[in-house]
C-alpha positions in Angstrom: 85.9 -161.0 -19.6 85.5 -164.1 -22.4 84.0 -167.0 -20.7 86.1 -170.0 -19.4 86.5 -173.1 -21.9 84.6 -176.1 -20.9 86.7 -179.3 -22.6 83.7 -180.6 -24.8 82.9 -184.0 -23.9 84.3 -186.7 -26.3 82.3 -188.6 -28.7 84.8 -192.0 -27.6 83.1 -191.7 -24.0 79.4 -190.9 -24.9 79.4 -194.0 -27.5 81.1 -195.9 -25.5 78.2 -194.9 -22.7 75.3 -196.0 -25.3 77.0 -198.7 -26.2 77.5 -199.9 -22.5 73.4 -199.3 -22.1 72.5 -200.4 -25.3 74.4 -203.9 -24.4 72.3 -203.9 -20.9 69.0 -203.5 -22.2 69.6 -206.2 -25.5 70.7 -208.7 -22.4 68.2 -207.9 -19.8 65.1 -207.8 -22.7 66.6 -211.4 -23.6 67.1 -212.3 -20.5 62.9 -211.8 -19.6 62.1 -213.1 -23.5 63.6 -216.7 -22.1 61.9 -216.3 -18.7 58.5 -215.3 -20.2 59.1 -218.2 -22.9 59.6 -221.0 -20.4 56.5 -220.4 -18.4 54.7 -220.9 -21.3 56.1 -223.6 -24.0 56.5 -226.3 -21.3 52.2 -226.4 -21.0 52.2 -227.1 -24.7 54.6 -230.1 -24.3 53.2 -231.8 -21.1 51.6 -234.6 -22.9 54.3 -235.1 -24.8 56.7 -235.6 -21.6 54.4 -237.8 -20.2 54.1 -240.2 -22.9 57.8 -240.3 -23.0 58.8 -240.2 -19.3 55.8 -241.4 -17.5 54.4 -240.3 -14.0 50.7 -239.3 -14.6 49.2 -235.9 -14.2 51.6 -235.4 -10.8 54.4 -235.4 -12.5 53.0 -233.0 -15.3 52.0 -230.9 -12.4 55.6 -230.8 -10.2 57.1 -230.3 -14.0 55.1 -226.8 -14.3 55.4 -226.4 -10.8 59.0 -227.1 -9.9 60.0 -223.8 -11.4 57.4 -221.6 -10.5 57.7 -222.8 -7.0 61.4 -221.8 -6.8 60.9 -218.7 -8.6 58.3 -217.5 -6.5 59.8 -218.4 -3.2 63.3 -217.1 -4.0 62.1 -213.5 -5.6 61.2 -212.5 -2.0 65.3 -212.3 -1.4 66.8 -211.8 -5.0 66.5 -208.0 -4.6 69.5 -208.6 -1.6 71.4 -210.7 -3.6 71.3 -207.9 -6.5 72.4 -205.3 -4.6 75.5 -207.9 -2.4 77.0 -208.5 -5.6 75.8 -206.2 -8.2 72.7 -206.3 -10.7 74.7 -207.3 -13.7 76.6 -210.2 -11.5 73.5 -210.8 -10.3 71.9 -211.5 -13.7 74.7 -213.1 -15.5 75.1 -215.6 -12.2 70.8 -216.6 -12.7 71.2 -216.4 -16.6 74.0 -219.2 -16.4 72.2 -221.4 -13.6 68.9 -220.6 -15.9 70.9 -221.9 -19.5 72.7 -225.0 -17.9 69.5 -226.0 -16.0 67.3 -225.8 -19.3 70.2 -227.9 -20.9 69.7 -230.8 -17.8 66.3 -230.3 -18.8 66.8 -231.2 -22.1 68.9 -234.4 -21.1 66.7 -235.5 -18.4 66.7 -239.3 -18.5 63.7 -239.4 -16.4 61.0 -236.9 -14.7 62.7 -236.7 -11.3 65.5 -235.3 -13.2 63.5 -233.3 -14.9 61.7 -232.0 -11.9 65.0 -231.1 -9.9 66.0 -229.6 -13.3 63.2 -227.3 -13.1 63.6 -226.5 -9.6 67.3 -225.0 -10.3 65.7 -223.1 -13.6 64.1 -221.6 -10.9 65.8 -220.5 -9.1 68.3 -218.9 -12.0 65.2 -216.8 -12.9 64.0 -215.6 -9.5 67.9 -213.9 -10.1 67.6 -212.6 -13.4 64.0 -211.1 -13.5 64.5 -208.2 -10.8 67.9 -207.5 -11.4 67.3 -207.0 -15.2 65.2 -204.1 -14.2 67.7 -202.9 -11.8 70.6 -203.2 -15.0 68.4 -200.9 -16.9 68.1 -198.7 -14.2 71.6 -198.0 -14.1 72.2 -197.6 -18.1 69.7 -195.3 -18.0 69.7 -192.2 -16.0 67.5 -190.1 -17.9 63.9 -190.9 -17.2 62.4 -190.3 -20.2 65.1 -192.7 -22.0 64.5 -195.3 -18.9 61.0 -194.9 -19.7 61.6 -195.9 -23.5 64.3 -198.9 -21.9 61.7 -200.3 -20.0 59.0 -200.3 -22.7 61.1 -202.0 -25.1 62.2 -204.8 -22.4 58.7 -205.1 -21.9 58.7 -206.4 -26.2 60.3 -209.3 -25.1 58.0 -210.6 -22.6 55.1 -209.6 -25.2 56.6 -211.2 -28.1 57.6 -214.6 -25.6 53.7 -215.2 -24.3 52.2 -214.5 -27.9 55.0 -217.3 -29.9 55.5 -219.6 -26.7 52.4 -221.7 -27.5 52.9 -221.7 -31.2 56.8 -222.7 -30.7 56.5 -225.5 -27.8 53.8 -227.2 -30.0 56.1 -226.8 -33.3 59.5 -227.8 -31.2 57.4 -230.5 -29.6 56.8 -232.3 -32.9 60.3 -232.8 -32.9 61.2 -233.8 -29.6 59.6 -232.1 -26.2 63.4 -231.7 -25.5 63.6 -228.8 -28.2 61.9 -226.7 -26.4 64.4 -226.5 -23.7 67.0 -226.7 -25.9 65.8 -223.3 -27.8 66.9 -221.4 -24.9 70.3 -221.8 -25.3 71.6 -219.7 -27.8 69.3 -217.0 -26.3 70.9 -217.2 -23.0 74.3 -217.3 -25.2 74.2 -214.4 -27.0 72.6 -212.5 -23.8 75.4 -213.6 -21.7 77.8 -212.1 -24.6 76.0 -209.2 -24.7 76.1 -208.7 -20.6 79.7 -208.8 -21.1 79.8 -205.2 -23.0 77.6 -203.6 -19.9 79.0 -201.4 -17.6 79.1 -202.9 -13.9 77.6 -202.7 -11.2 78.1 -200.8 -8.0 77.6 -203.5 -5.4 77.0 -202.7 -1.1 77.0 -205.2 1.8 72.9 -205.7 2.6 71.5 -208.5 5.4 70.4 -211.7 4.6 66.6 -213.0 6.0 68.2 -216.5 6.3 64.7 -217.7 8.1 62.5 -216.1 6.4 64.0 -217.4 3.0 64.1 -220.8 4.1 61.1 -221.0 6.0 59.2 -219.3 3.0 60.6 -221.8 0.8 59.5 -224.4 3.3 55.6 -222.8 3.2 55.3 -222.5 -0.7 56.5 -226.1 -1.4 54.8 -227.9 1.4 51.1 -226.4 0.5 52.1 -226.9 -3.3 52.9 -230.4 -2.3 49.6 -231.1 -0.3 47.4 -229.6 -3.1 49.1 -231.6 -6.0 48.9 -234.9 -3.5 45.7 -234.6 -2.6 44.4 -234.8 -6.1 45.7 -238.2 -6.9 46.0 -239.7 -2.9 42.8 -238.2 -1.5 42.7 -235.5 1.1 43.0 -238.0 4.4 46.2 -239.4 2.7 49.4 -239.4 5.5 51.5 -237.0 3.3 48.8 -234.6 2.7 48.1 -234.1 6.4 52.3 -233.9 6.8 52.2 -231.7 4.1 49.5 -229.2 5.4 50.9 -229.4 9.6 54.4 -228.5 7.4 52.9 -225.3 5.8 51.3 -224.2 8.6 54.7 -224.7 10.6 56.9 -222.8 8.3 53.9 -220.4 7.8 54.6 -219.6 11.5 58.2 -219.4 11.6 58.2 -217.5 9.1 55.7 -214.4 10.3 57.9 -214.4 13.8 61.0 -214.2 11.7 58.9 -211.1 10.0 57.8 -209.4 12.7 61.0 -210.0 14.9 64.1 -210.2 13.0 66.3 -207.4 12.4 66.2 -207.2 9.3 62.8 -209.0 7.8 62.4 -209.9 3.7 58.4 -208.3 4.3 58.2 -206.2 7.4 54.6 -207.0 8.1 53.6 -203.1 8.0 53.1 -203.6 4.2 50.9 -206.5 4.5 48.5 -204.1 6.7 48.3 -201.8 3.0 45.0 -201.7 1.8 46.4 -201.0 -1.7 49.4 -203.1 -1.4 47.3 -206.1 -0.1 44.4 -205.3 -3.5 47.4 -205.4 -5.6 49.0 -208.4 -4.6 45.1 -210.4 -4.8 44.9 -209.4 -8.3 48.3 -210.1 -9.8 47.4 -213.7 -7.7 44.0 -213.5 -9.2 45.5 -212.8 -13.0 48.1 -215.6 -13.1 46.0 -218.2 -11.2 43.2 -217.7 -13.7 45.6 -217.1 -16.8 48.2 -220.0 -16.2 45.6 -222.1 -14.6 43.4 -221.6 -17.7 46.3 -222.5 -20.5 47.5 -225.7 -18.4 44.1 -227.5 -18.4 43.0 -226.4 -21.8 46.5 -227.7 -22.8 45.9 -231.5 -21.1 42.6 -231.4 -22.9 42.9 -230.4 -26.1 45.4 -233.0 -26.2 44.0 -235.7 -24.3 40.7 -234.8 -24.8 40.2 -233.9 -28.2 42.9 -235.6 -29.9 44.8 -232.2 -31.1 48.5 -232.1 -31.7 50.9 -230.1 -30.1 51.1 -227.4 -33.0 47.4 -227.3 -33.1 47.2 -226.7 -29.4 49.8 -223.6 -29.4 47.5 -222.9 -32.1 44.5 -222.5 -30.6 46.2 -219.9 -27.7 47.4 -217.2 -31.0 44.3 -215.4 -31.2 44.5 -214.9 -27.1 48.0 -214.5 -26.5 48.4 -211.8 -29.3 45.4 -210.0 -28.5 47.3 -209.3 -25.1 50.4 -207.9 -26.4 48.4 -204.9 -27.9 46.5 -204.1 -24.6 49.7 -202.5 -22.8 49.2 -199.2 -24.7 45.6 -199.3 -23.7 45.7 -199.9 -20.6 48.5 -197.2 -19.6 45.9 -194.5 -21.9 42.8 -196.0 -19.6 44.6 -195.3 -16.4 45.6 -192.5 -17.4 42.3 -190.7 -18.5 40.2 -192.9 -15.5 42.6 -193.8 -13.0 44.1 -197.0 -12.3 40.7 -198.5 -11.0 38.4 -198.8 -14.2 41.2 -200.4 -15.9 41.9 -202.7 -12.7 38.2 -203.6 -12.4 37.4 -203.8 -15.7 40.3 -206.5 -16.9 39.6 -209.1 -13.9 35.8 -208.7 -14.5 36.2 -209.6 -18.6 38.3 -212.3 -17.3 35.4 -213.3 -14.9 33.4 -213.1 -18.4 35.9 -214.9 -20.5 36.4 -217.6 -18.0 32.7 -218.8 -17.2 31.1 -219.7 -21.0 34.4 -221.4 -21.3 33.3 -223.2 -18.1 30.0 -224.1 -19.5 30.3 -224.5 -22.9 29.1 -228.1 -24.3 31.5 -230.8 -24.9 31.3 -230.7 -28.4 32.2 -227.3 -28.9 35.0 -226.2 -32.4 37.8 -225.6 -31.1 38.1 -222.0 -33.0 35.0 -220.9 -30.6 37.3 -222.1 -27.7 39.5 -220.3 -28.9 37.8 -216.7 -29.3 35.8 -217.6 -26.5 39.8 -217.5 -24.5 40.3 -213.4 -25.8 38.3 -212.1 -23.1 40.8 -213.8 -21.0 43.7 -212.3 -22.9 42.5 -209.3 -22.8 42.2 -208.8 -19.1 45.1 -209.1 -17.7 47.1 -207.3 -19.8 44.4 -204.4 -19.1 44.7 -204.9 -15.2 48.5 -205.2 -14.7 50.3 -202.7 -15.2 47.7 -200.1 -13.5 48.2 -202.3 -10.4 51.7 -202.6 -10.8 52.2 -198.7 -11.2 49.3 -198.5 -8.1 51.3 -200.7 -5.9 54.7 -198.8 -6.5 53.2 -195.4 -6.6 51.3 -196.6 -3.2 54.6 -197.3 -1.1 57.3 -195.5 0.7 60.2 -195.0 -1.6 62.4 -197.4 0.7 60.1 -200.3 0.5 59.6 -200.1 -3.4 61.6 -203.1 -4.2 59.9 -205.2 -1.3 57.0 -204.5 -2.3 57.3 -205.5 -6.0 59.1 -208.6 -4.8 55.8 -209.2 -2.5 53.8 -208.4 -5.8 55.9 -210.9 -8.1 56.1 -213.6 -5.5 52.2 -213.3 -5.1 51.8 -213.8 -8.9 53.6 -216.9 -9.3 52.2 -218.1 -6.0 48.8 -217.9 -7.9 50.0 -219.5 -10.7 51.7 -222.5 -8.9 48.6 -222.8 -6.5 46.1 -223.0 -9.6 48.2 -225.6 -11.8 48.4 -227.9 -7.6 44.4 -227.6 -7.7 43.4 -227.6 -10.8 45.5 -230.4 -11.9 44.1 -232.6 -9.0 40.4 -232.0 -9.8 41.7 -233.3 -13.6 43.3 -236.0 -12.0 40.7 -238.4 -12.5 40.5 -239.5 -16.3 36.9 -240.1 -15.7 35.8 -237.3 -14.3 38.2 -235.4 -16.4 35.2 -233.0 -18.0 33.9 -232.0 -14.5 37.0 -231.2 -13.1 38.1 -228.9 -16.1 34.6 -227.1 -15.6 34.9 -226.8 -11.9 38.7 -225.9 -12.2 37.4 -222.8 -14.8 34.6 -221.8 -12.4 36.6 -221.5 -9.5 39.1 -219.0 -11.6 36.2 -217.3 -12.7 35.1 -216.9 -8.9 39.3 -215.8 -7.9 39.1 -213.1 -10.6 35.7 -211.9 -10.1 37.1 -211.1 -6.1 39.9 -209.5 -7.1 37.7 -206.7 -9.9 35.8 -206.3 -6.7 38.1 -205.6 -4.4 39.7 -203.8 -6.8 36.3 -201.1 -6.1 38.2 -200.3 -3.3 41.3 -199.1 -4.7 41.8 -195.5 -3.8 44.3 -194.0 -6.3 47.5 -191.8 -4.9 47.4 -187.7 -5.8 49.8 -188.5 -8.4 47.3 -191.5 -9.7 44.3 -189.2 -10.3 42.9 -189.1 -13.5 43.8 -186.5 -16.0 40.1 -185.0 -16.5 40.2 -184.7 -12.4 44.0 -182.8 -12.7 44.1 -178.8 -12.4 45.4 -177.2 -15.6 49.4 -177.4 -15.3 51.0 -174.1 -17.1 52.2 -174.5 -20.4 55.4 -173.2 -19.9 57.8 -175.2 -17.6 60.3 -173.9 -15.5 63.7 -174.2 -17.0 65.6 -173.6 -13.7 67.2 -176.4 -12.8 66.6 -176.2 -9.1 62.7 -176.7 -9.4 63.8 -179.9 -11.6 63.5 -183.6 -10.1 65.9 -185.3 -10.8 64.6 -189.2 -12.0 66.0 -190.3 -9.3 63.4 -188.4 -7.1 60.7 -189.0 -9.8 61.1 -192.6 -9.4 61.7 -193.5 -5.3 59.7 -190.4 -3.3 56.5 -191.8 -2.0 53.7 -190.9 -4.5 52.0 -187.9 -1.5 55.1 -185.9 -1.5 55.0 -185.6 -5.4 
């Protein structure tokens, strides 16, 4: 009996298919290129704003922080509005909000428009940095394709953090408004290319109203203390407003956790060893990291009379040193386990951080600047073994909650560092000590985290290869003992 004839698929539809993901992962690896950039090429430029606009080191300080605030805060929720509307909706609605705010930006007349500029950047990328994930997600259903997707997106925030510092300080001797403006045609052409990506399947999900707002609330008001306190003193009126607000909204916001329906962090995953070791050291990395690049930025500056260009200059050696750690660190954690990798990047931070703290005041520049690639080179060692810990650590239903915890724990560090360690700067005249005690005290965050991180006890799945039985080298080819990548990537990492 001749077998039954299939139709072959057509060639139209499968091109049509790669061209659909192909379009998803350009806009979504653009899309974190710009978010990446920004974080990065507005440290460079701070003197530059404050010669033009005024203010003083607060303003400098609500510049950086205006964004990361928002982004921070509103990550906790963008996983809800990704799935309410759609990830690509989702993305193309934060990557406009993110390309007209950086043109506002760019036109600010003054630095409270520049400031509430910021904010609304914000906001557009606490929008656009999950749901690009999720956009590659749906292009690509194969894992081992998703795998390569993901690795390539991951280019763009690589090659962002190694040319942010070298382009703000080259936009910058044009006009600190270039570097805003830069973003444009990037956001452009990504929002072109969104338009050729398949869409989105989209499901009604609740809303945390009080727990967003109150969150909000909490990160901006203990921001708002820290950065006051440095140029008001600690006794000042809107400090201790400040600090009775953030311990207000801190409240409302773990009753809205513990008894709303349906809770942004169910406060189950805050009782996760791992999960709670995870989110220290991704605060630990980017309080120490960011912290690190917005003082030596002031100072180099201010300090030592460097322009812009020779300021980005003197991050290269550091930030490109980190882009070629990834590979490194996923062989490391694969041969040891994700904690020698873990321990081992916040510790060399820890030793990066403290000669930098000590140094003389006369020191080159150049030995500044090697004396930074123990910095680089940790935290691109420790993050992504504690990213893939903290996913791998979870149930499969609280994956995305938990990475917004992770994410919104980052920035979190990085907003709190630039609030304390731009007040102990504060003080022109006591500008040196502050900048020391400002490195000591990152040195002391990361050296916590590399311990804590002694405690990490890796899933099954997690265990290093050398500790793995022998797999046979012939795999089944039946298709019923397959996982599909679905499976692979949401089943909680003990019933692998």
């Amino acid at each position: 009996m001749p077998l039954p004839a299939f139709p072959a698929p057509r060639s139209g539809a499968l091109t049509g298919r790669r061209a659909h993901a192909g379009a998803a992962l350009a806009a979504a690896l653009l899309g974190f290129f710009v978010i990446t950039l920004d974080a990065l090429v507005v440290n460079v430029a701070l003197p530059a704003i404050r010669t033009d606009l005024g203010g003083g080191i607060t303003g400098l300080q609500w510049v950086v922080d205006g964004y990361t605030l928002m982004f921070a805060a509103l990550l906790l929720s963008a996983g809800s509005l990704s799935d309410r509307v759609g990830a690509r909706r989702a993305f193309g609605l934060g990557l406009l909000v993110f390309v007209a705010a950086s043109a506002a930006c760019g036109l600010a007349p003054n630095l409270p428009s520049l400031i509430g500029a910021r904010l609304v950047q914000g906001a557009g990328a606490a929008a656009m940095m999950p749901t690009s994930l999720a956009l590659i997600r749906e292009a690509y259903t194969h894992p081992v394709r998703r795998g390569r997707a993901v690795a390539l997106w991951a280019v763009g925030g690589a090659v962002a953090s190694a040319a942010g510092p070298v382009a703000g300080g080259a936009a910058t001797l044009i006009s600190w408004r270039v570097i805003f403006f830069i973003k444009l045609p990037v956001g452009i052409v990504a929002l072109v290319l969104l338009a050729f990506a398949a869409r989105s399947p989209s499901r009604r999900v609740p809303f945390d109203t009080v727990g967003q707002i109150s969150a909000v609330l909490a990160m901006g008001a203990l921001t708002f203390a820290a950065i006051e306190a440095g140029s008001a003193g600690f006794t000042a009126p809107q400090v201790w407003a400040a600090t009775l607000l953030t311990i207000a909204a801190a409240v409302v916001f773990v009753r809205a956790q513990a008894r709303g329906r349906h809770p942004m962090v169910p406060l189950a995953l805050l009782r996760h060893r791992t999960v709670v070791i995870a989110c220290g050291a991704g605060f630990a990395f980017m309080a120490a990291f960011y912290g690190m690049v917005f003082v030596f930025s002031i100072y180099l500056q201010q300090q030592r009379g460097l322009s812009a260009l020779a300021t980005g200059l003197a991050f290269v050696p550091m930030t490109v040193l980190s882009a070629f750690i990834n590979p490194l660190s996923a062989r490391s954690a694969e041969r040891y386990g994700p904690r020698v990798p873990i321990v081992c990047g916040m510790f060399l931070m820890s030793g990066g951080l403290l000669p930098l703290a000590l140094v003389p005041a006369g020191t080159p520049t150049w030995a500044l600047a090697l004396l930074m690639l123990p910095v680089g080179m940790g935290g691109p060692l420790a993050m992504p073994p504690t990213t893939a810990l903290l996913v791998n650590s979870v149930p499969a239903r609280q994956t995305g909650t938990a990475s917004g915890v992770f994410n919104t724990s980052r920035q979190l560090g990085g907003a709190l560092a630039v609030a304390v360690f731009g007040a102990l700067i504060a003080d022109q005249a006591h500008f040196l000590p502050g900048l020391r005690l400002s490195l000591l005290l990152a040195a002391l965050t990361t050296l916590t985290a590399g311990a804590a991180g002694l405690y990490v006890r890796p899933a099954p799945a997690e265990q290093p290869v050398s500790r793995r039985l022998p797999r046979h080298p012939c795999r089944s080819h039946d298709p019923s003992k397959r996982h599909n990548d679905d499976a692979l990537d949401q089943r909680p990492a003990h019933h692998r």
